[in-house]
Each structure stands twice: as C-alpha cells, then as structure tokens.
C-alpha positions as CSV (number, residue, x, y, z in Angstrom):
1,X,-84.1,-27.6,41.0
2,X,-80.8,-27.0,43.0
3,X,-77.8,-29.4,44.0
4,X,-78.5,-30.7,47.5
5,X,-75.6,-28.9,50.2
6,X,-72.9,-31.1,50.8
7,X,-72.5,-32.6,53.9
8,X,-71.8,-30.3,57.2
9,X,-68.5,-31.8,57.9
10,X,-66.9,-32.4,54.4
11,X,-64.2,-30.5,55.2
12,X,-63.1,-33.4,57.9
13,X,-63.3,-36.5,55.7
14,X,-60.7,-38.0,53.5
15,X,-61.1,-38.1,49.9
16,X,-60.3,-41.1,48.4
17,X,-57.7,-40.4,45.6
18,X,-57.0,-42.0,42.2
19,X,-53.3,-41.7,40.1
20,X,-53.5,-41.8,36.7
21,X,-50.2,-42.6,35.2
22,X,-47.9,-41.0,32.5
23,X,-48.7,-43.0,29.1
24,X,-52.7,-43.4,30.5
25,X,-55.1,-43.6,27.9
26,X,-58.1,-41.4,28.3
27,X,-60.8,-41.7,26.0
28,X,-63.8,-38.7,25.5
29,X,-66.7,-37.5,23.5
30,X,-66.7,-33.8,23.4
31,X,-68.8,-31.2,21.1
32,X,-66.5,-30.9,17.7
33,X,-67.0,-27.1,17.6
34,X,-64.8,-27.1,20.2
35,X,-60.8,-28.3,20.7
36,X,-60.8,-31.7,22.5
37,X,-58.8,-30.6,25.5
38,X,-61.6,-27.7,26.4
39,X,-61.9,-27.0,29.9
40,X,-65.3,-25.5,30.2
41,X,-66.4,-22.7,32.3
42,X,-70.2,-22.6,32.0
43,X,-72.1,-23.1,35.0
44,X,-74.5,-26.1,33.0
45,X,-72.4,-29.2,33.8
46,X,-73.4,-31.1,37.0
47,X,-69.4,-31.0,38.3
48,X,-69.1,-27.3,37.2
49,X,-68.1,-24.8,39.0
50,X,-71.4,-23.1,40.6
51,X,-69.7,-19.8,40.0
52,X,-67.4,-20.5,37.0
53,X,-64.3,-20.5,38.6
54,X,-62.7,-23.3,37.4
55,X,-63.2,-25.7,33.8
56,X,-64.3,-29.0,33.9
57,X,-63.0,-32.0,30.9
58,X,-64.5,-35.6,31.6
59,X,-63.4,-38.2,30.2
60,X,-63.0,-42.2,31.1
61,X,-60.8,-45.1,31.2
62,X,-62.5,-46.6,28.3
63,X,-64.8,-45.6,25.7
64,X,-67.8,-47.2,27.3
65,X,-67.9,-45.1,29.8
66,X,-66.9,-42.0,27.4
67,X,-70.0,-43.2,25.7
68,X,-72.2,-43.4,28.9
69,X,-71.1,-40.1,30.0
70,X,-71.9,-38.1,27.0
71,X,-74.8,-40.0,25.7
72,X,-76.7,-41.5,28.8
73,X,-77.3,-38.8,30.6
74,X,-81.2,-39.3,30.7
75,X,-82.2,-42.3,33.1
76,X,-84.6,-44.4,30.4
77,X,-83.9,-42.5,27.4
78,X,-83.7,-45.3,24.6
79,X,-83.1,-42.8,21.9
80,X,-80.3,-40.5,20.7
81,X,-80.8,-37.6,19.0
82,X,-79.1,-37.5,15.9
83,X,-78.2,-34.4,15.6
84,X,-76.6,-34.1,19.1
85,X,-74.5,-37.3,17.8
86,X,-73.4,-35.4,14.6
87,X,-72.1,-32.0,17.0
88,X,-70.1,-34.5,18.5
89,X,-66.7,-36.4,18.4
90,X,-64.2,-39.0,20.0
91,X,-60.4,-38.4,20.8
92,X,-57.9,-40.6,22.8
93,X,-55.9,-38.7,25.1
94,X,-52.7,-39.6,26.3
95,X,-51.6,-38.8,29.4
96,X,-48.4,-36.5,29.7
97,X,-47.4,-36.8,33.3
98,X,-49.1,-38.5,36.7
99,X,-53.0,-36.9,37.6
100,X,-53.5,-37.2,40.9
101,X,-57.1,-36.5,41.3
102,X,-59.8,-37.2,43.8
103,X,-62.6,-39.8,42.8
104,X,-65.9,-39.4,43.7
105,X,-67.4,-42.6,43.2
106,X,-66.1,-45.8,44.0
107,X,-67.9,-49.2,43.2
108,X,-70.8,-47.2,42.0
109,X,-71.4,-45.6,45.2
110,X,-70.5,-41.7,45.3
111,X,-68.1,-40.7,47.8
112,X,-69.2,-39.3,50.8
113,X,-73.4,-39.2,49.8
114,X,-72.1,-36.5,46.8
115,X,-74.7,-36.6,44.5
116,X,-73.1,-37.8,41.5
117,X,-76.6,-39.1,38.9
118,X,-76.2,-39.0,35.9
C-alpha cells in the first residue's frame, strides 16, 4: 500500500504552527537499544522521510499520548505484545530552547486532509 499524494496546491496553504517553550516537558517511549534522543532515518515510520533524508523523534505533551503513539498503533488491537513492551522504554525530555514546529493535526482533524492514522 502507498501514502496517498498530498494535495495539488500544498505548497499555497498556511501551516498552522505550534511553539514549544524552553523548560517544556516532552514525554516518549522509544526502543531501549537505542539513545532516547534518536532521530531515525529508516524509511518505516509513517512521518519518515520517503527517501531518508531527514530523522524523525515523536514524542507528546503527556505520557498518554507517548503511550498511544508507541503502543496504539493497530486500530482494535486489545493486546500488547510483551516482548515489544520489554525492547522498550520512557524518558522525559526537557526542552532546551523554543521548537517552533508545524502541527499537523488540530482538534483531531489532520491538517490540510494529510493523512495522519495511526
């Protein structure tokens, strides 16, 4: 299966933007084999880079949706795996100076018709 093409005149629209401030707390679940600030470069995550280009970290502003992220990824999955639970682990980050990033879903609707399912 392949990503849908964004929309023809992406380019034109505004992005709606989101500041995290210095001192934020950010909370992830990331795989412990790796550091927790890993930017990774595979071309497997839905927000990677198609041609590897660029790294990708998630996290959230809370550790529910760290959680969600990581381990909800499978509309109606009611399980977890245990062993994907034990490759992974949970770090706070603190921010270290203002992100200004571009936020691609707002109020649970993705911006622009991106296709953002988890």
């Amino acid at each position: 299966m392949t990503a849908p093409l964004p929309p023809t005149d992406l380019d034109s629209r505004e992005p709606l933007l989101l500041e995290i401030p210095s001192g934020a707390t950010l909370h992830r679940f990331y795989t412990a084999a790796y550091d927790p600030i890993f930017f990774d470069k595979s071309k497997l995550g839905r927000f990677n880079s198609p041609d590897g280009s660029f790294g990708v970290l998630s996290t959230a502003g809370n550790t529910a949706g760290a959680f969600a992220e990581t381990f909800l990824r499978t509309p109606g999955r009611t399980l977890i795996d245990i062993d994907f639970m034990r490759r992974k682990a949970y770090v706070r980050l603190t921010v270290t100076r203002t992100l200004k990033l571009i936020r691609l879903a707002q109020d649970r609707r993705p911006w622009h018709m991106l296709d953002l399912a988890l």
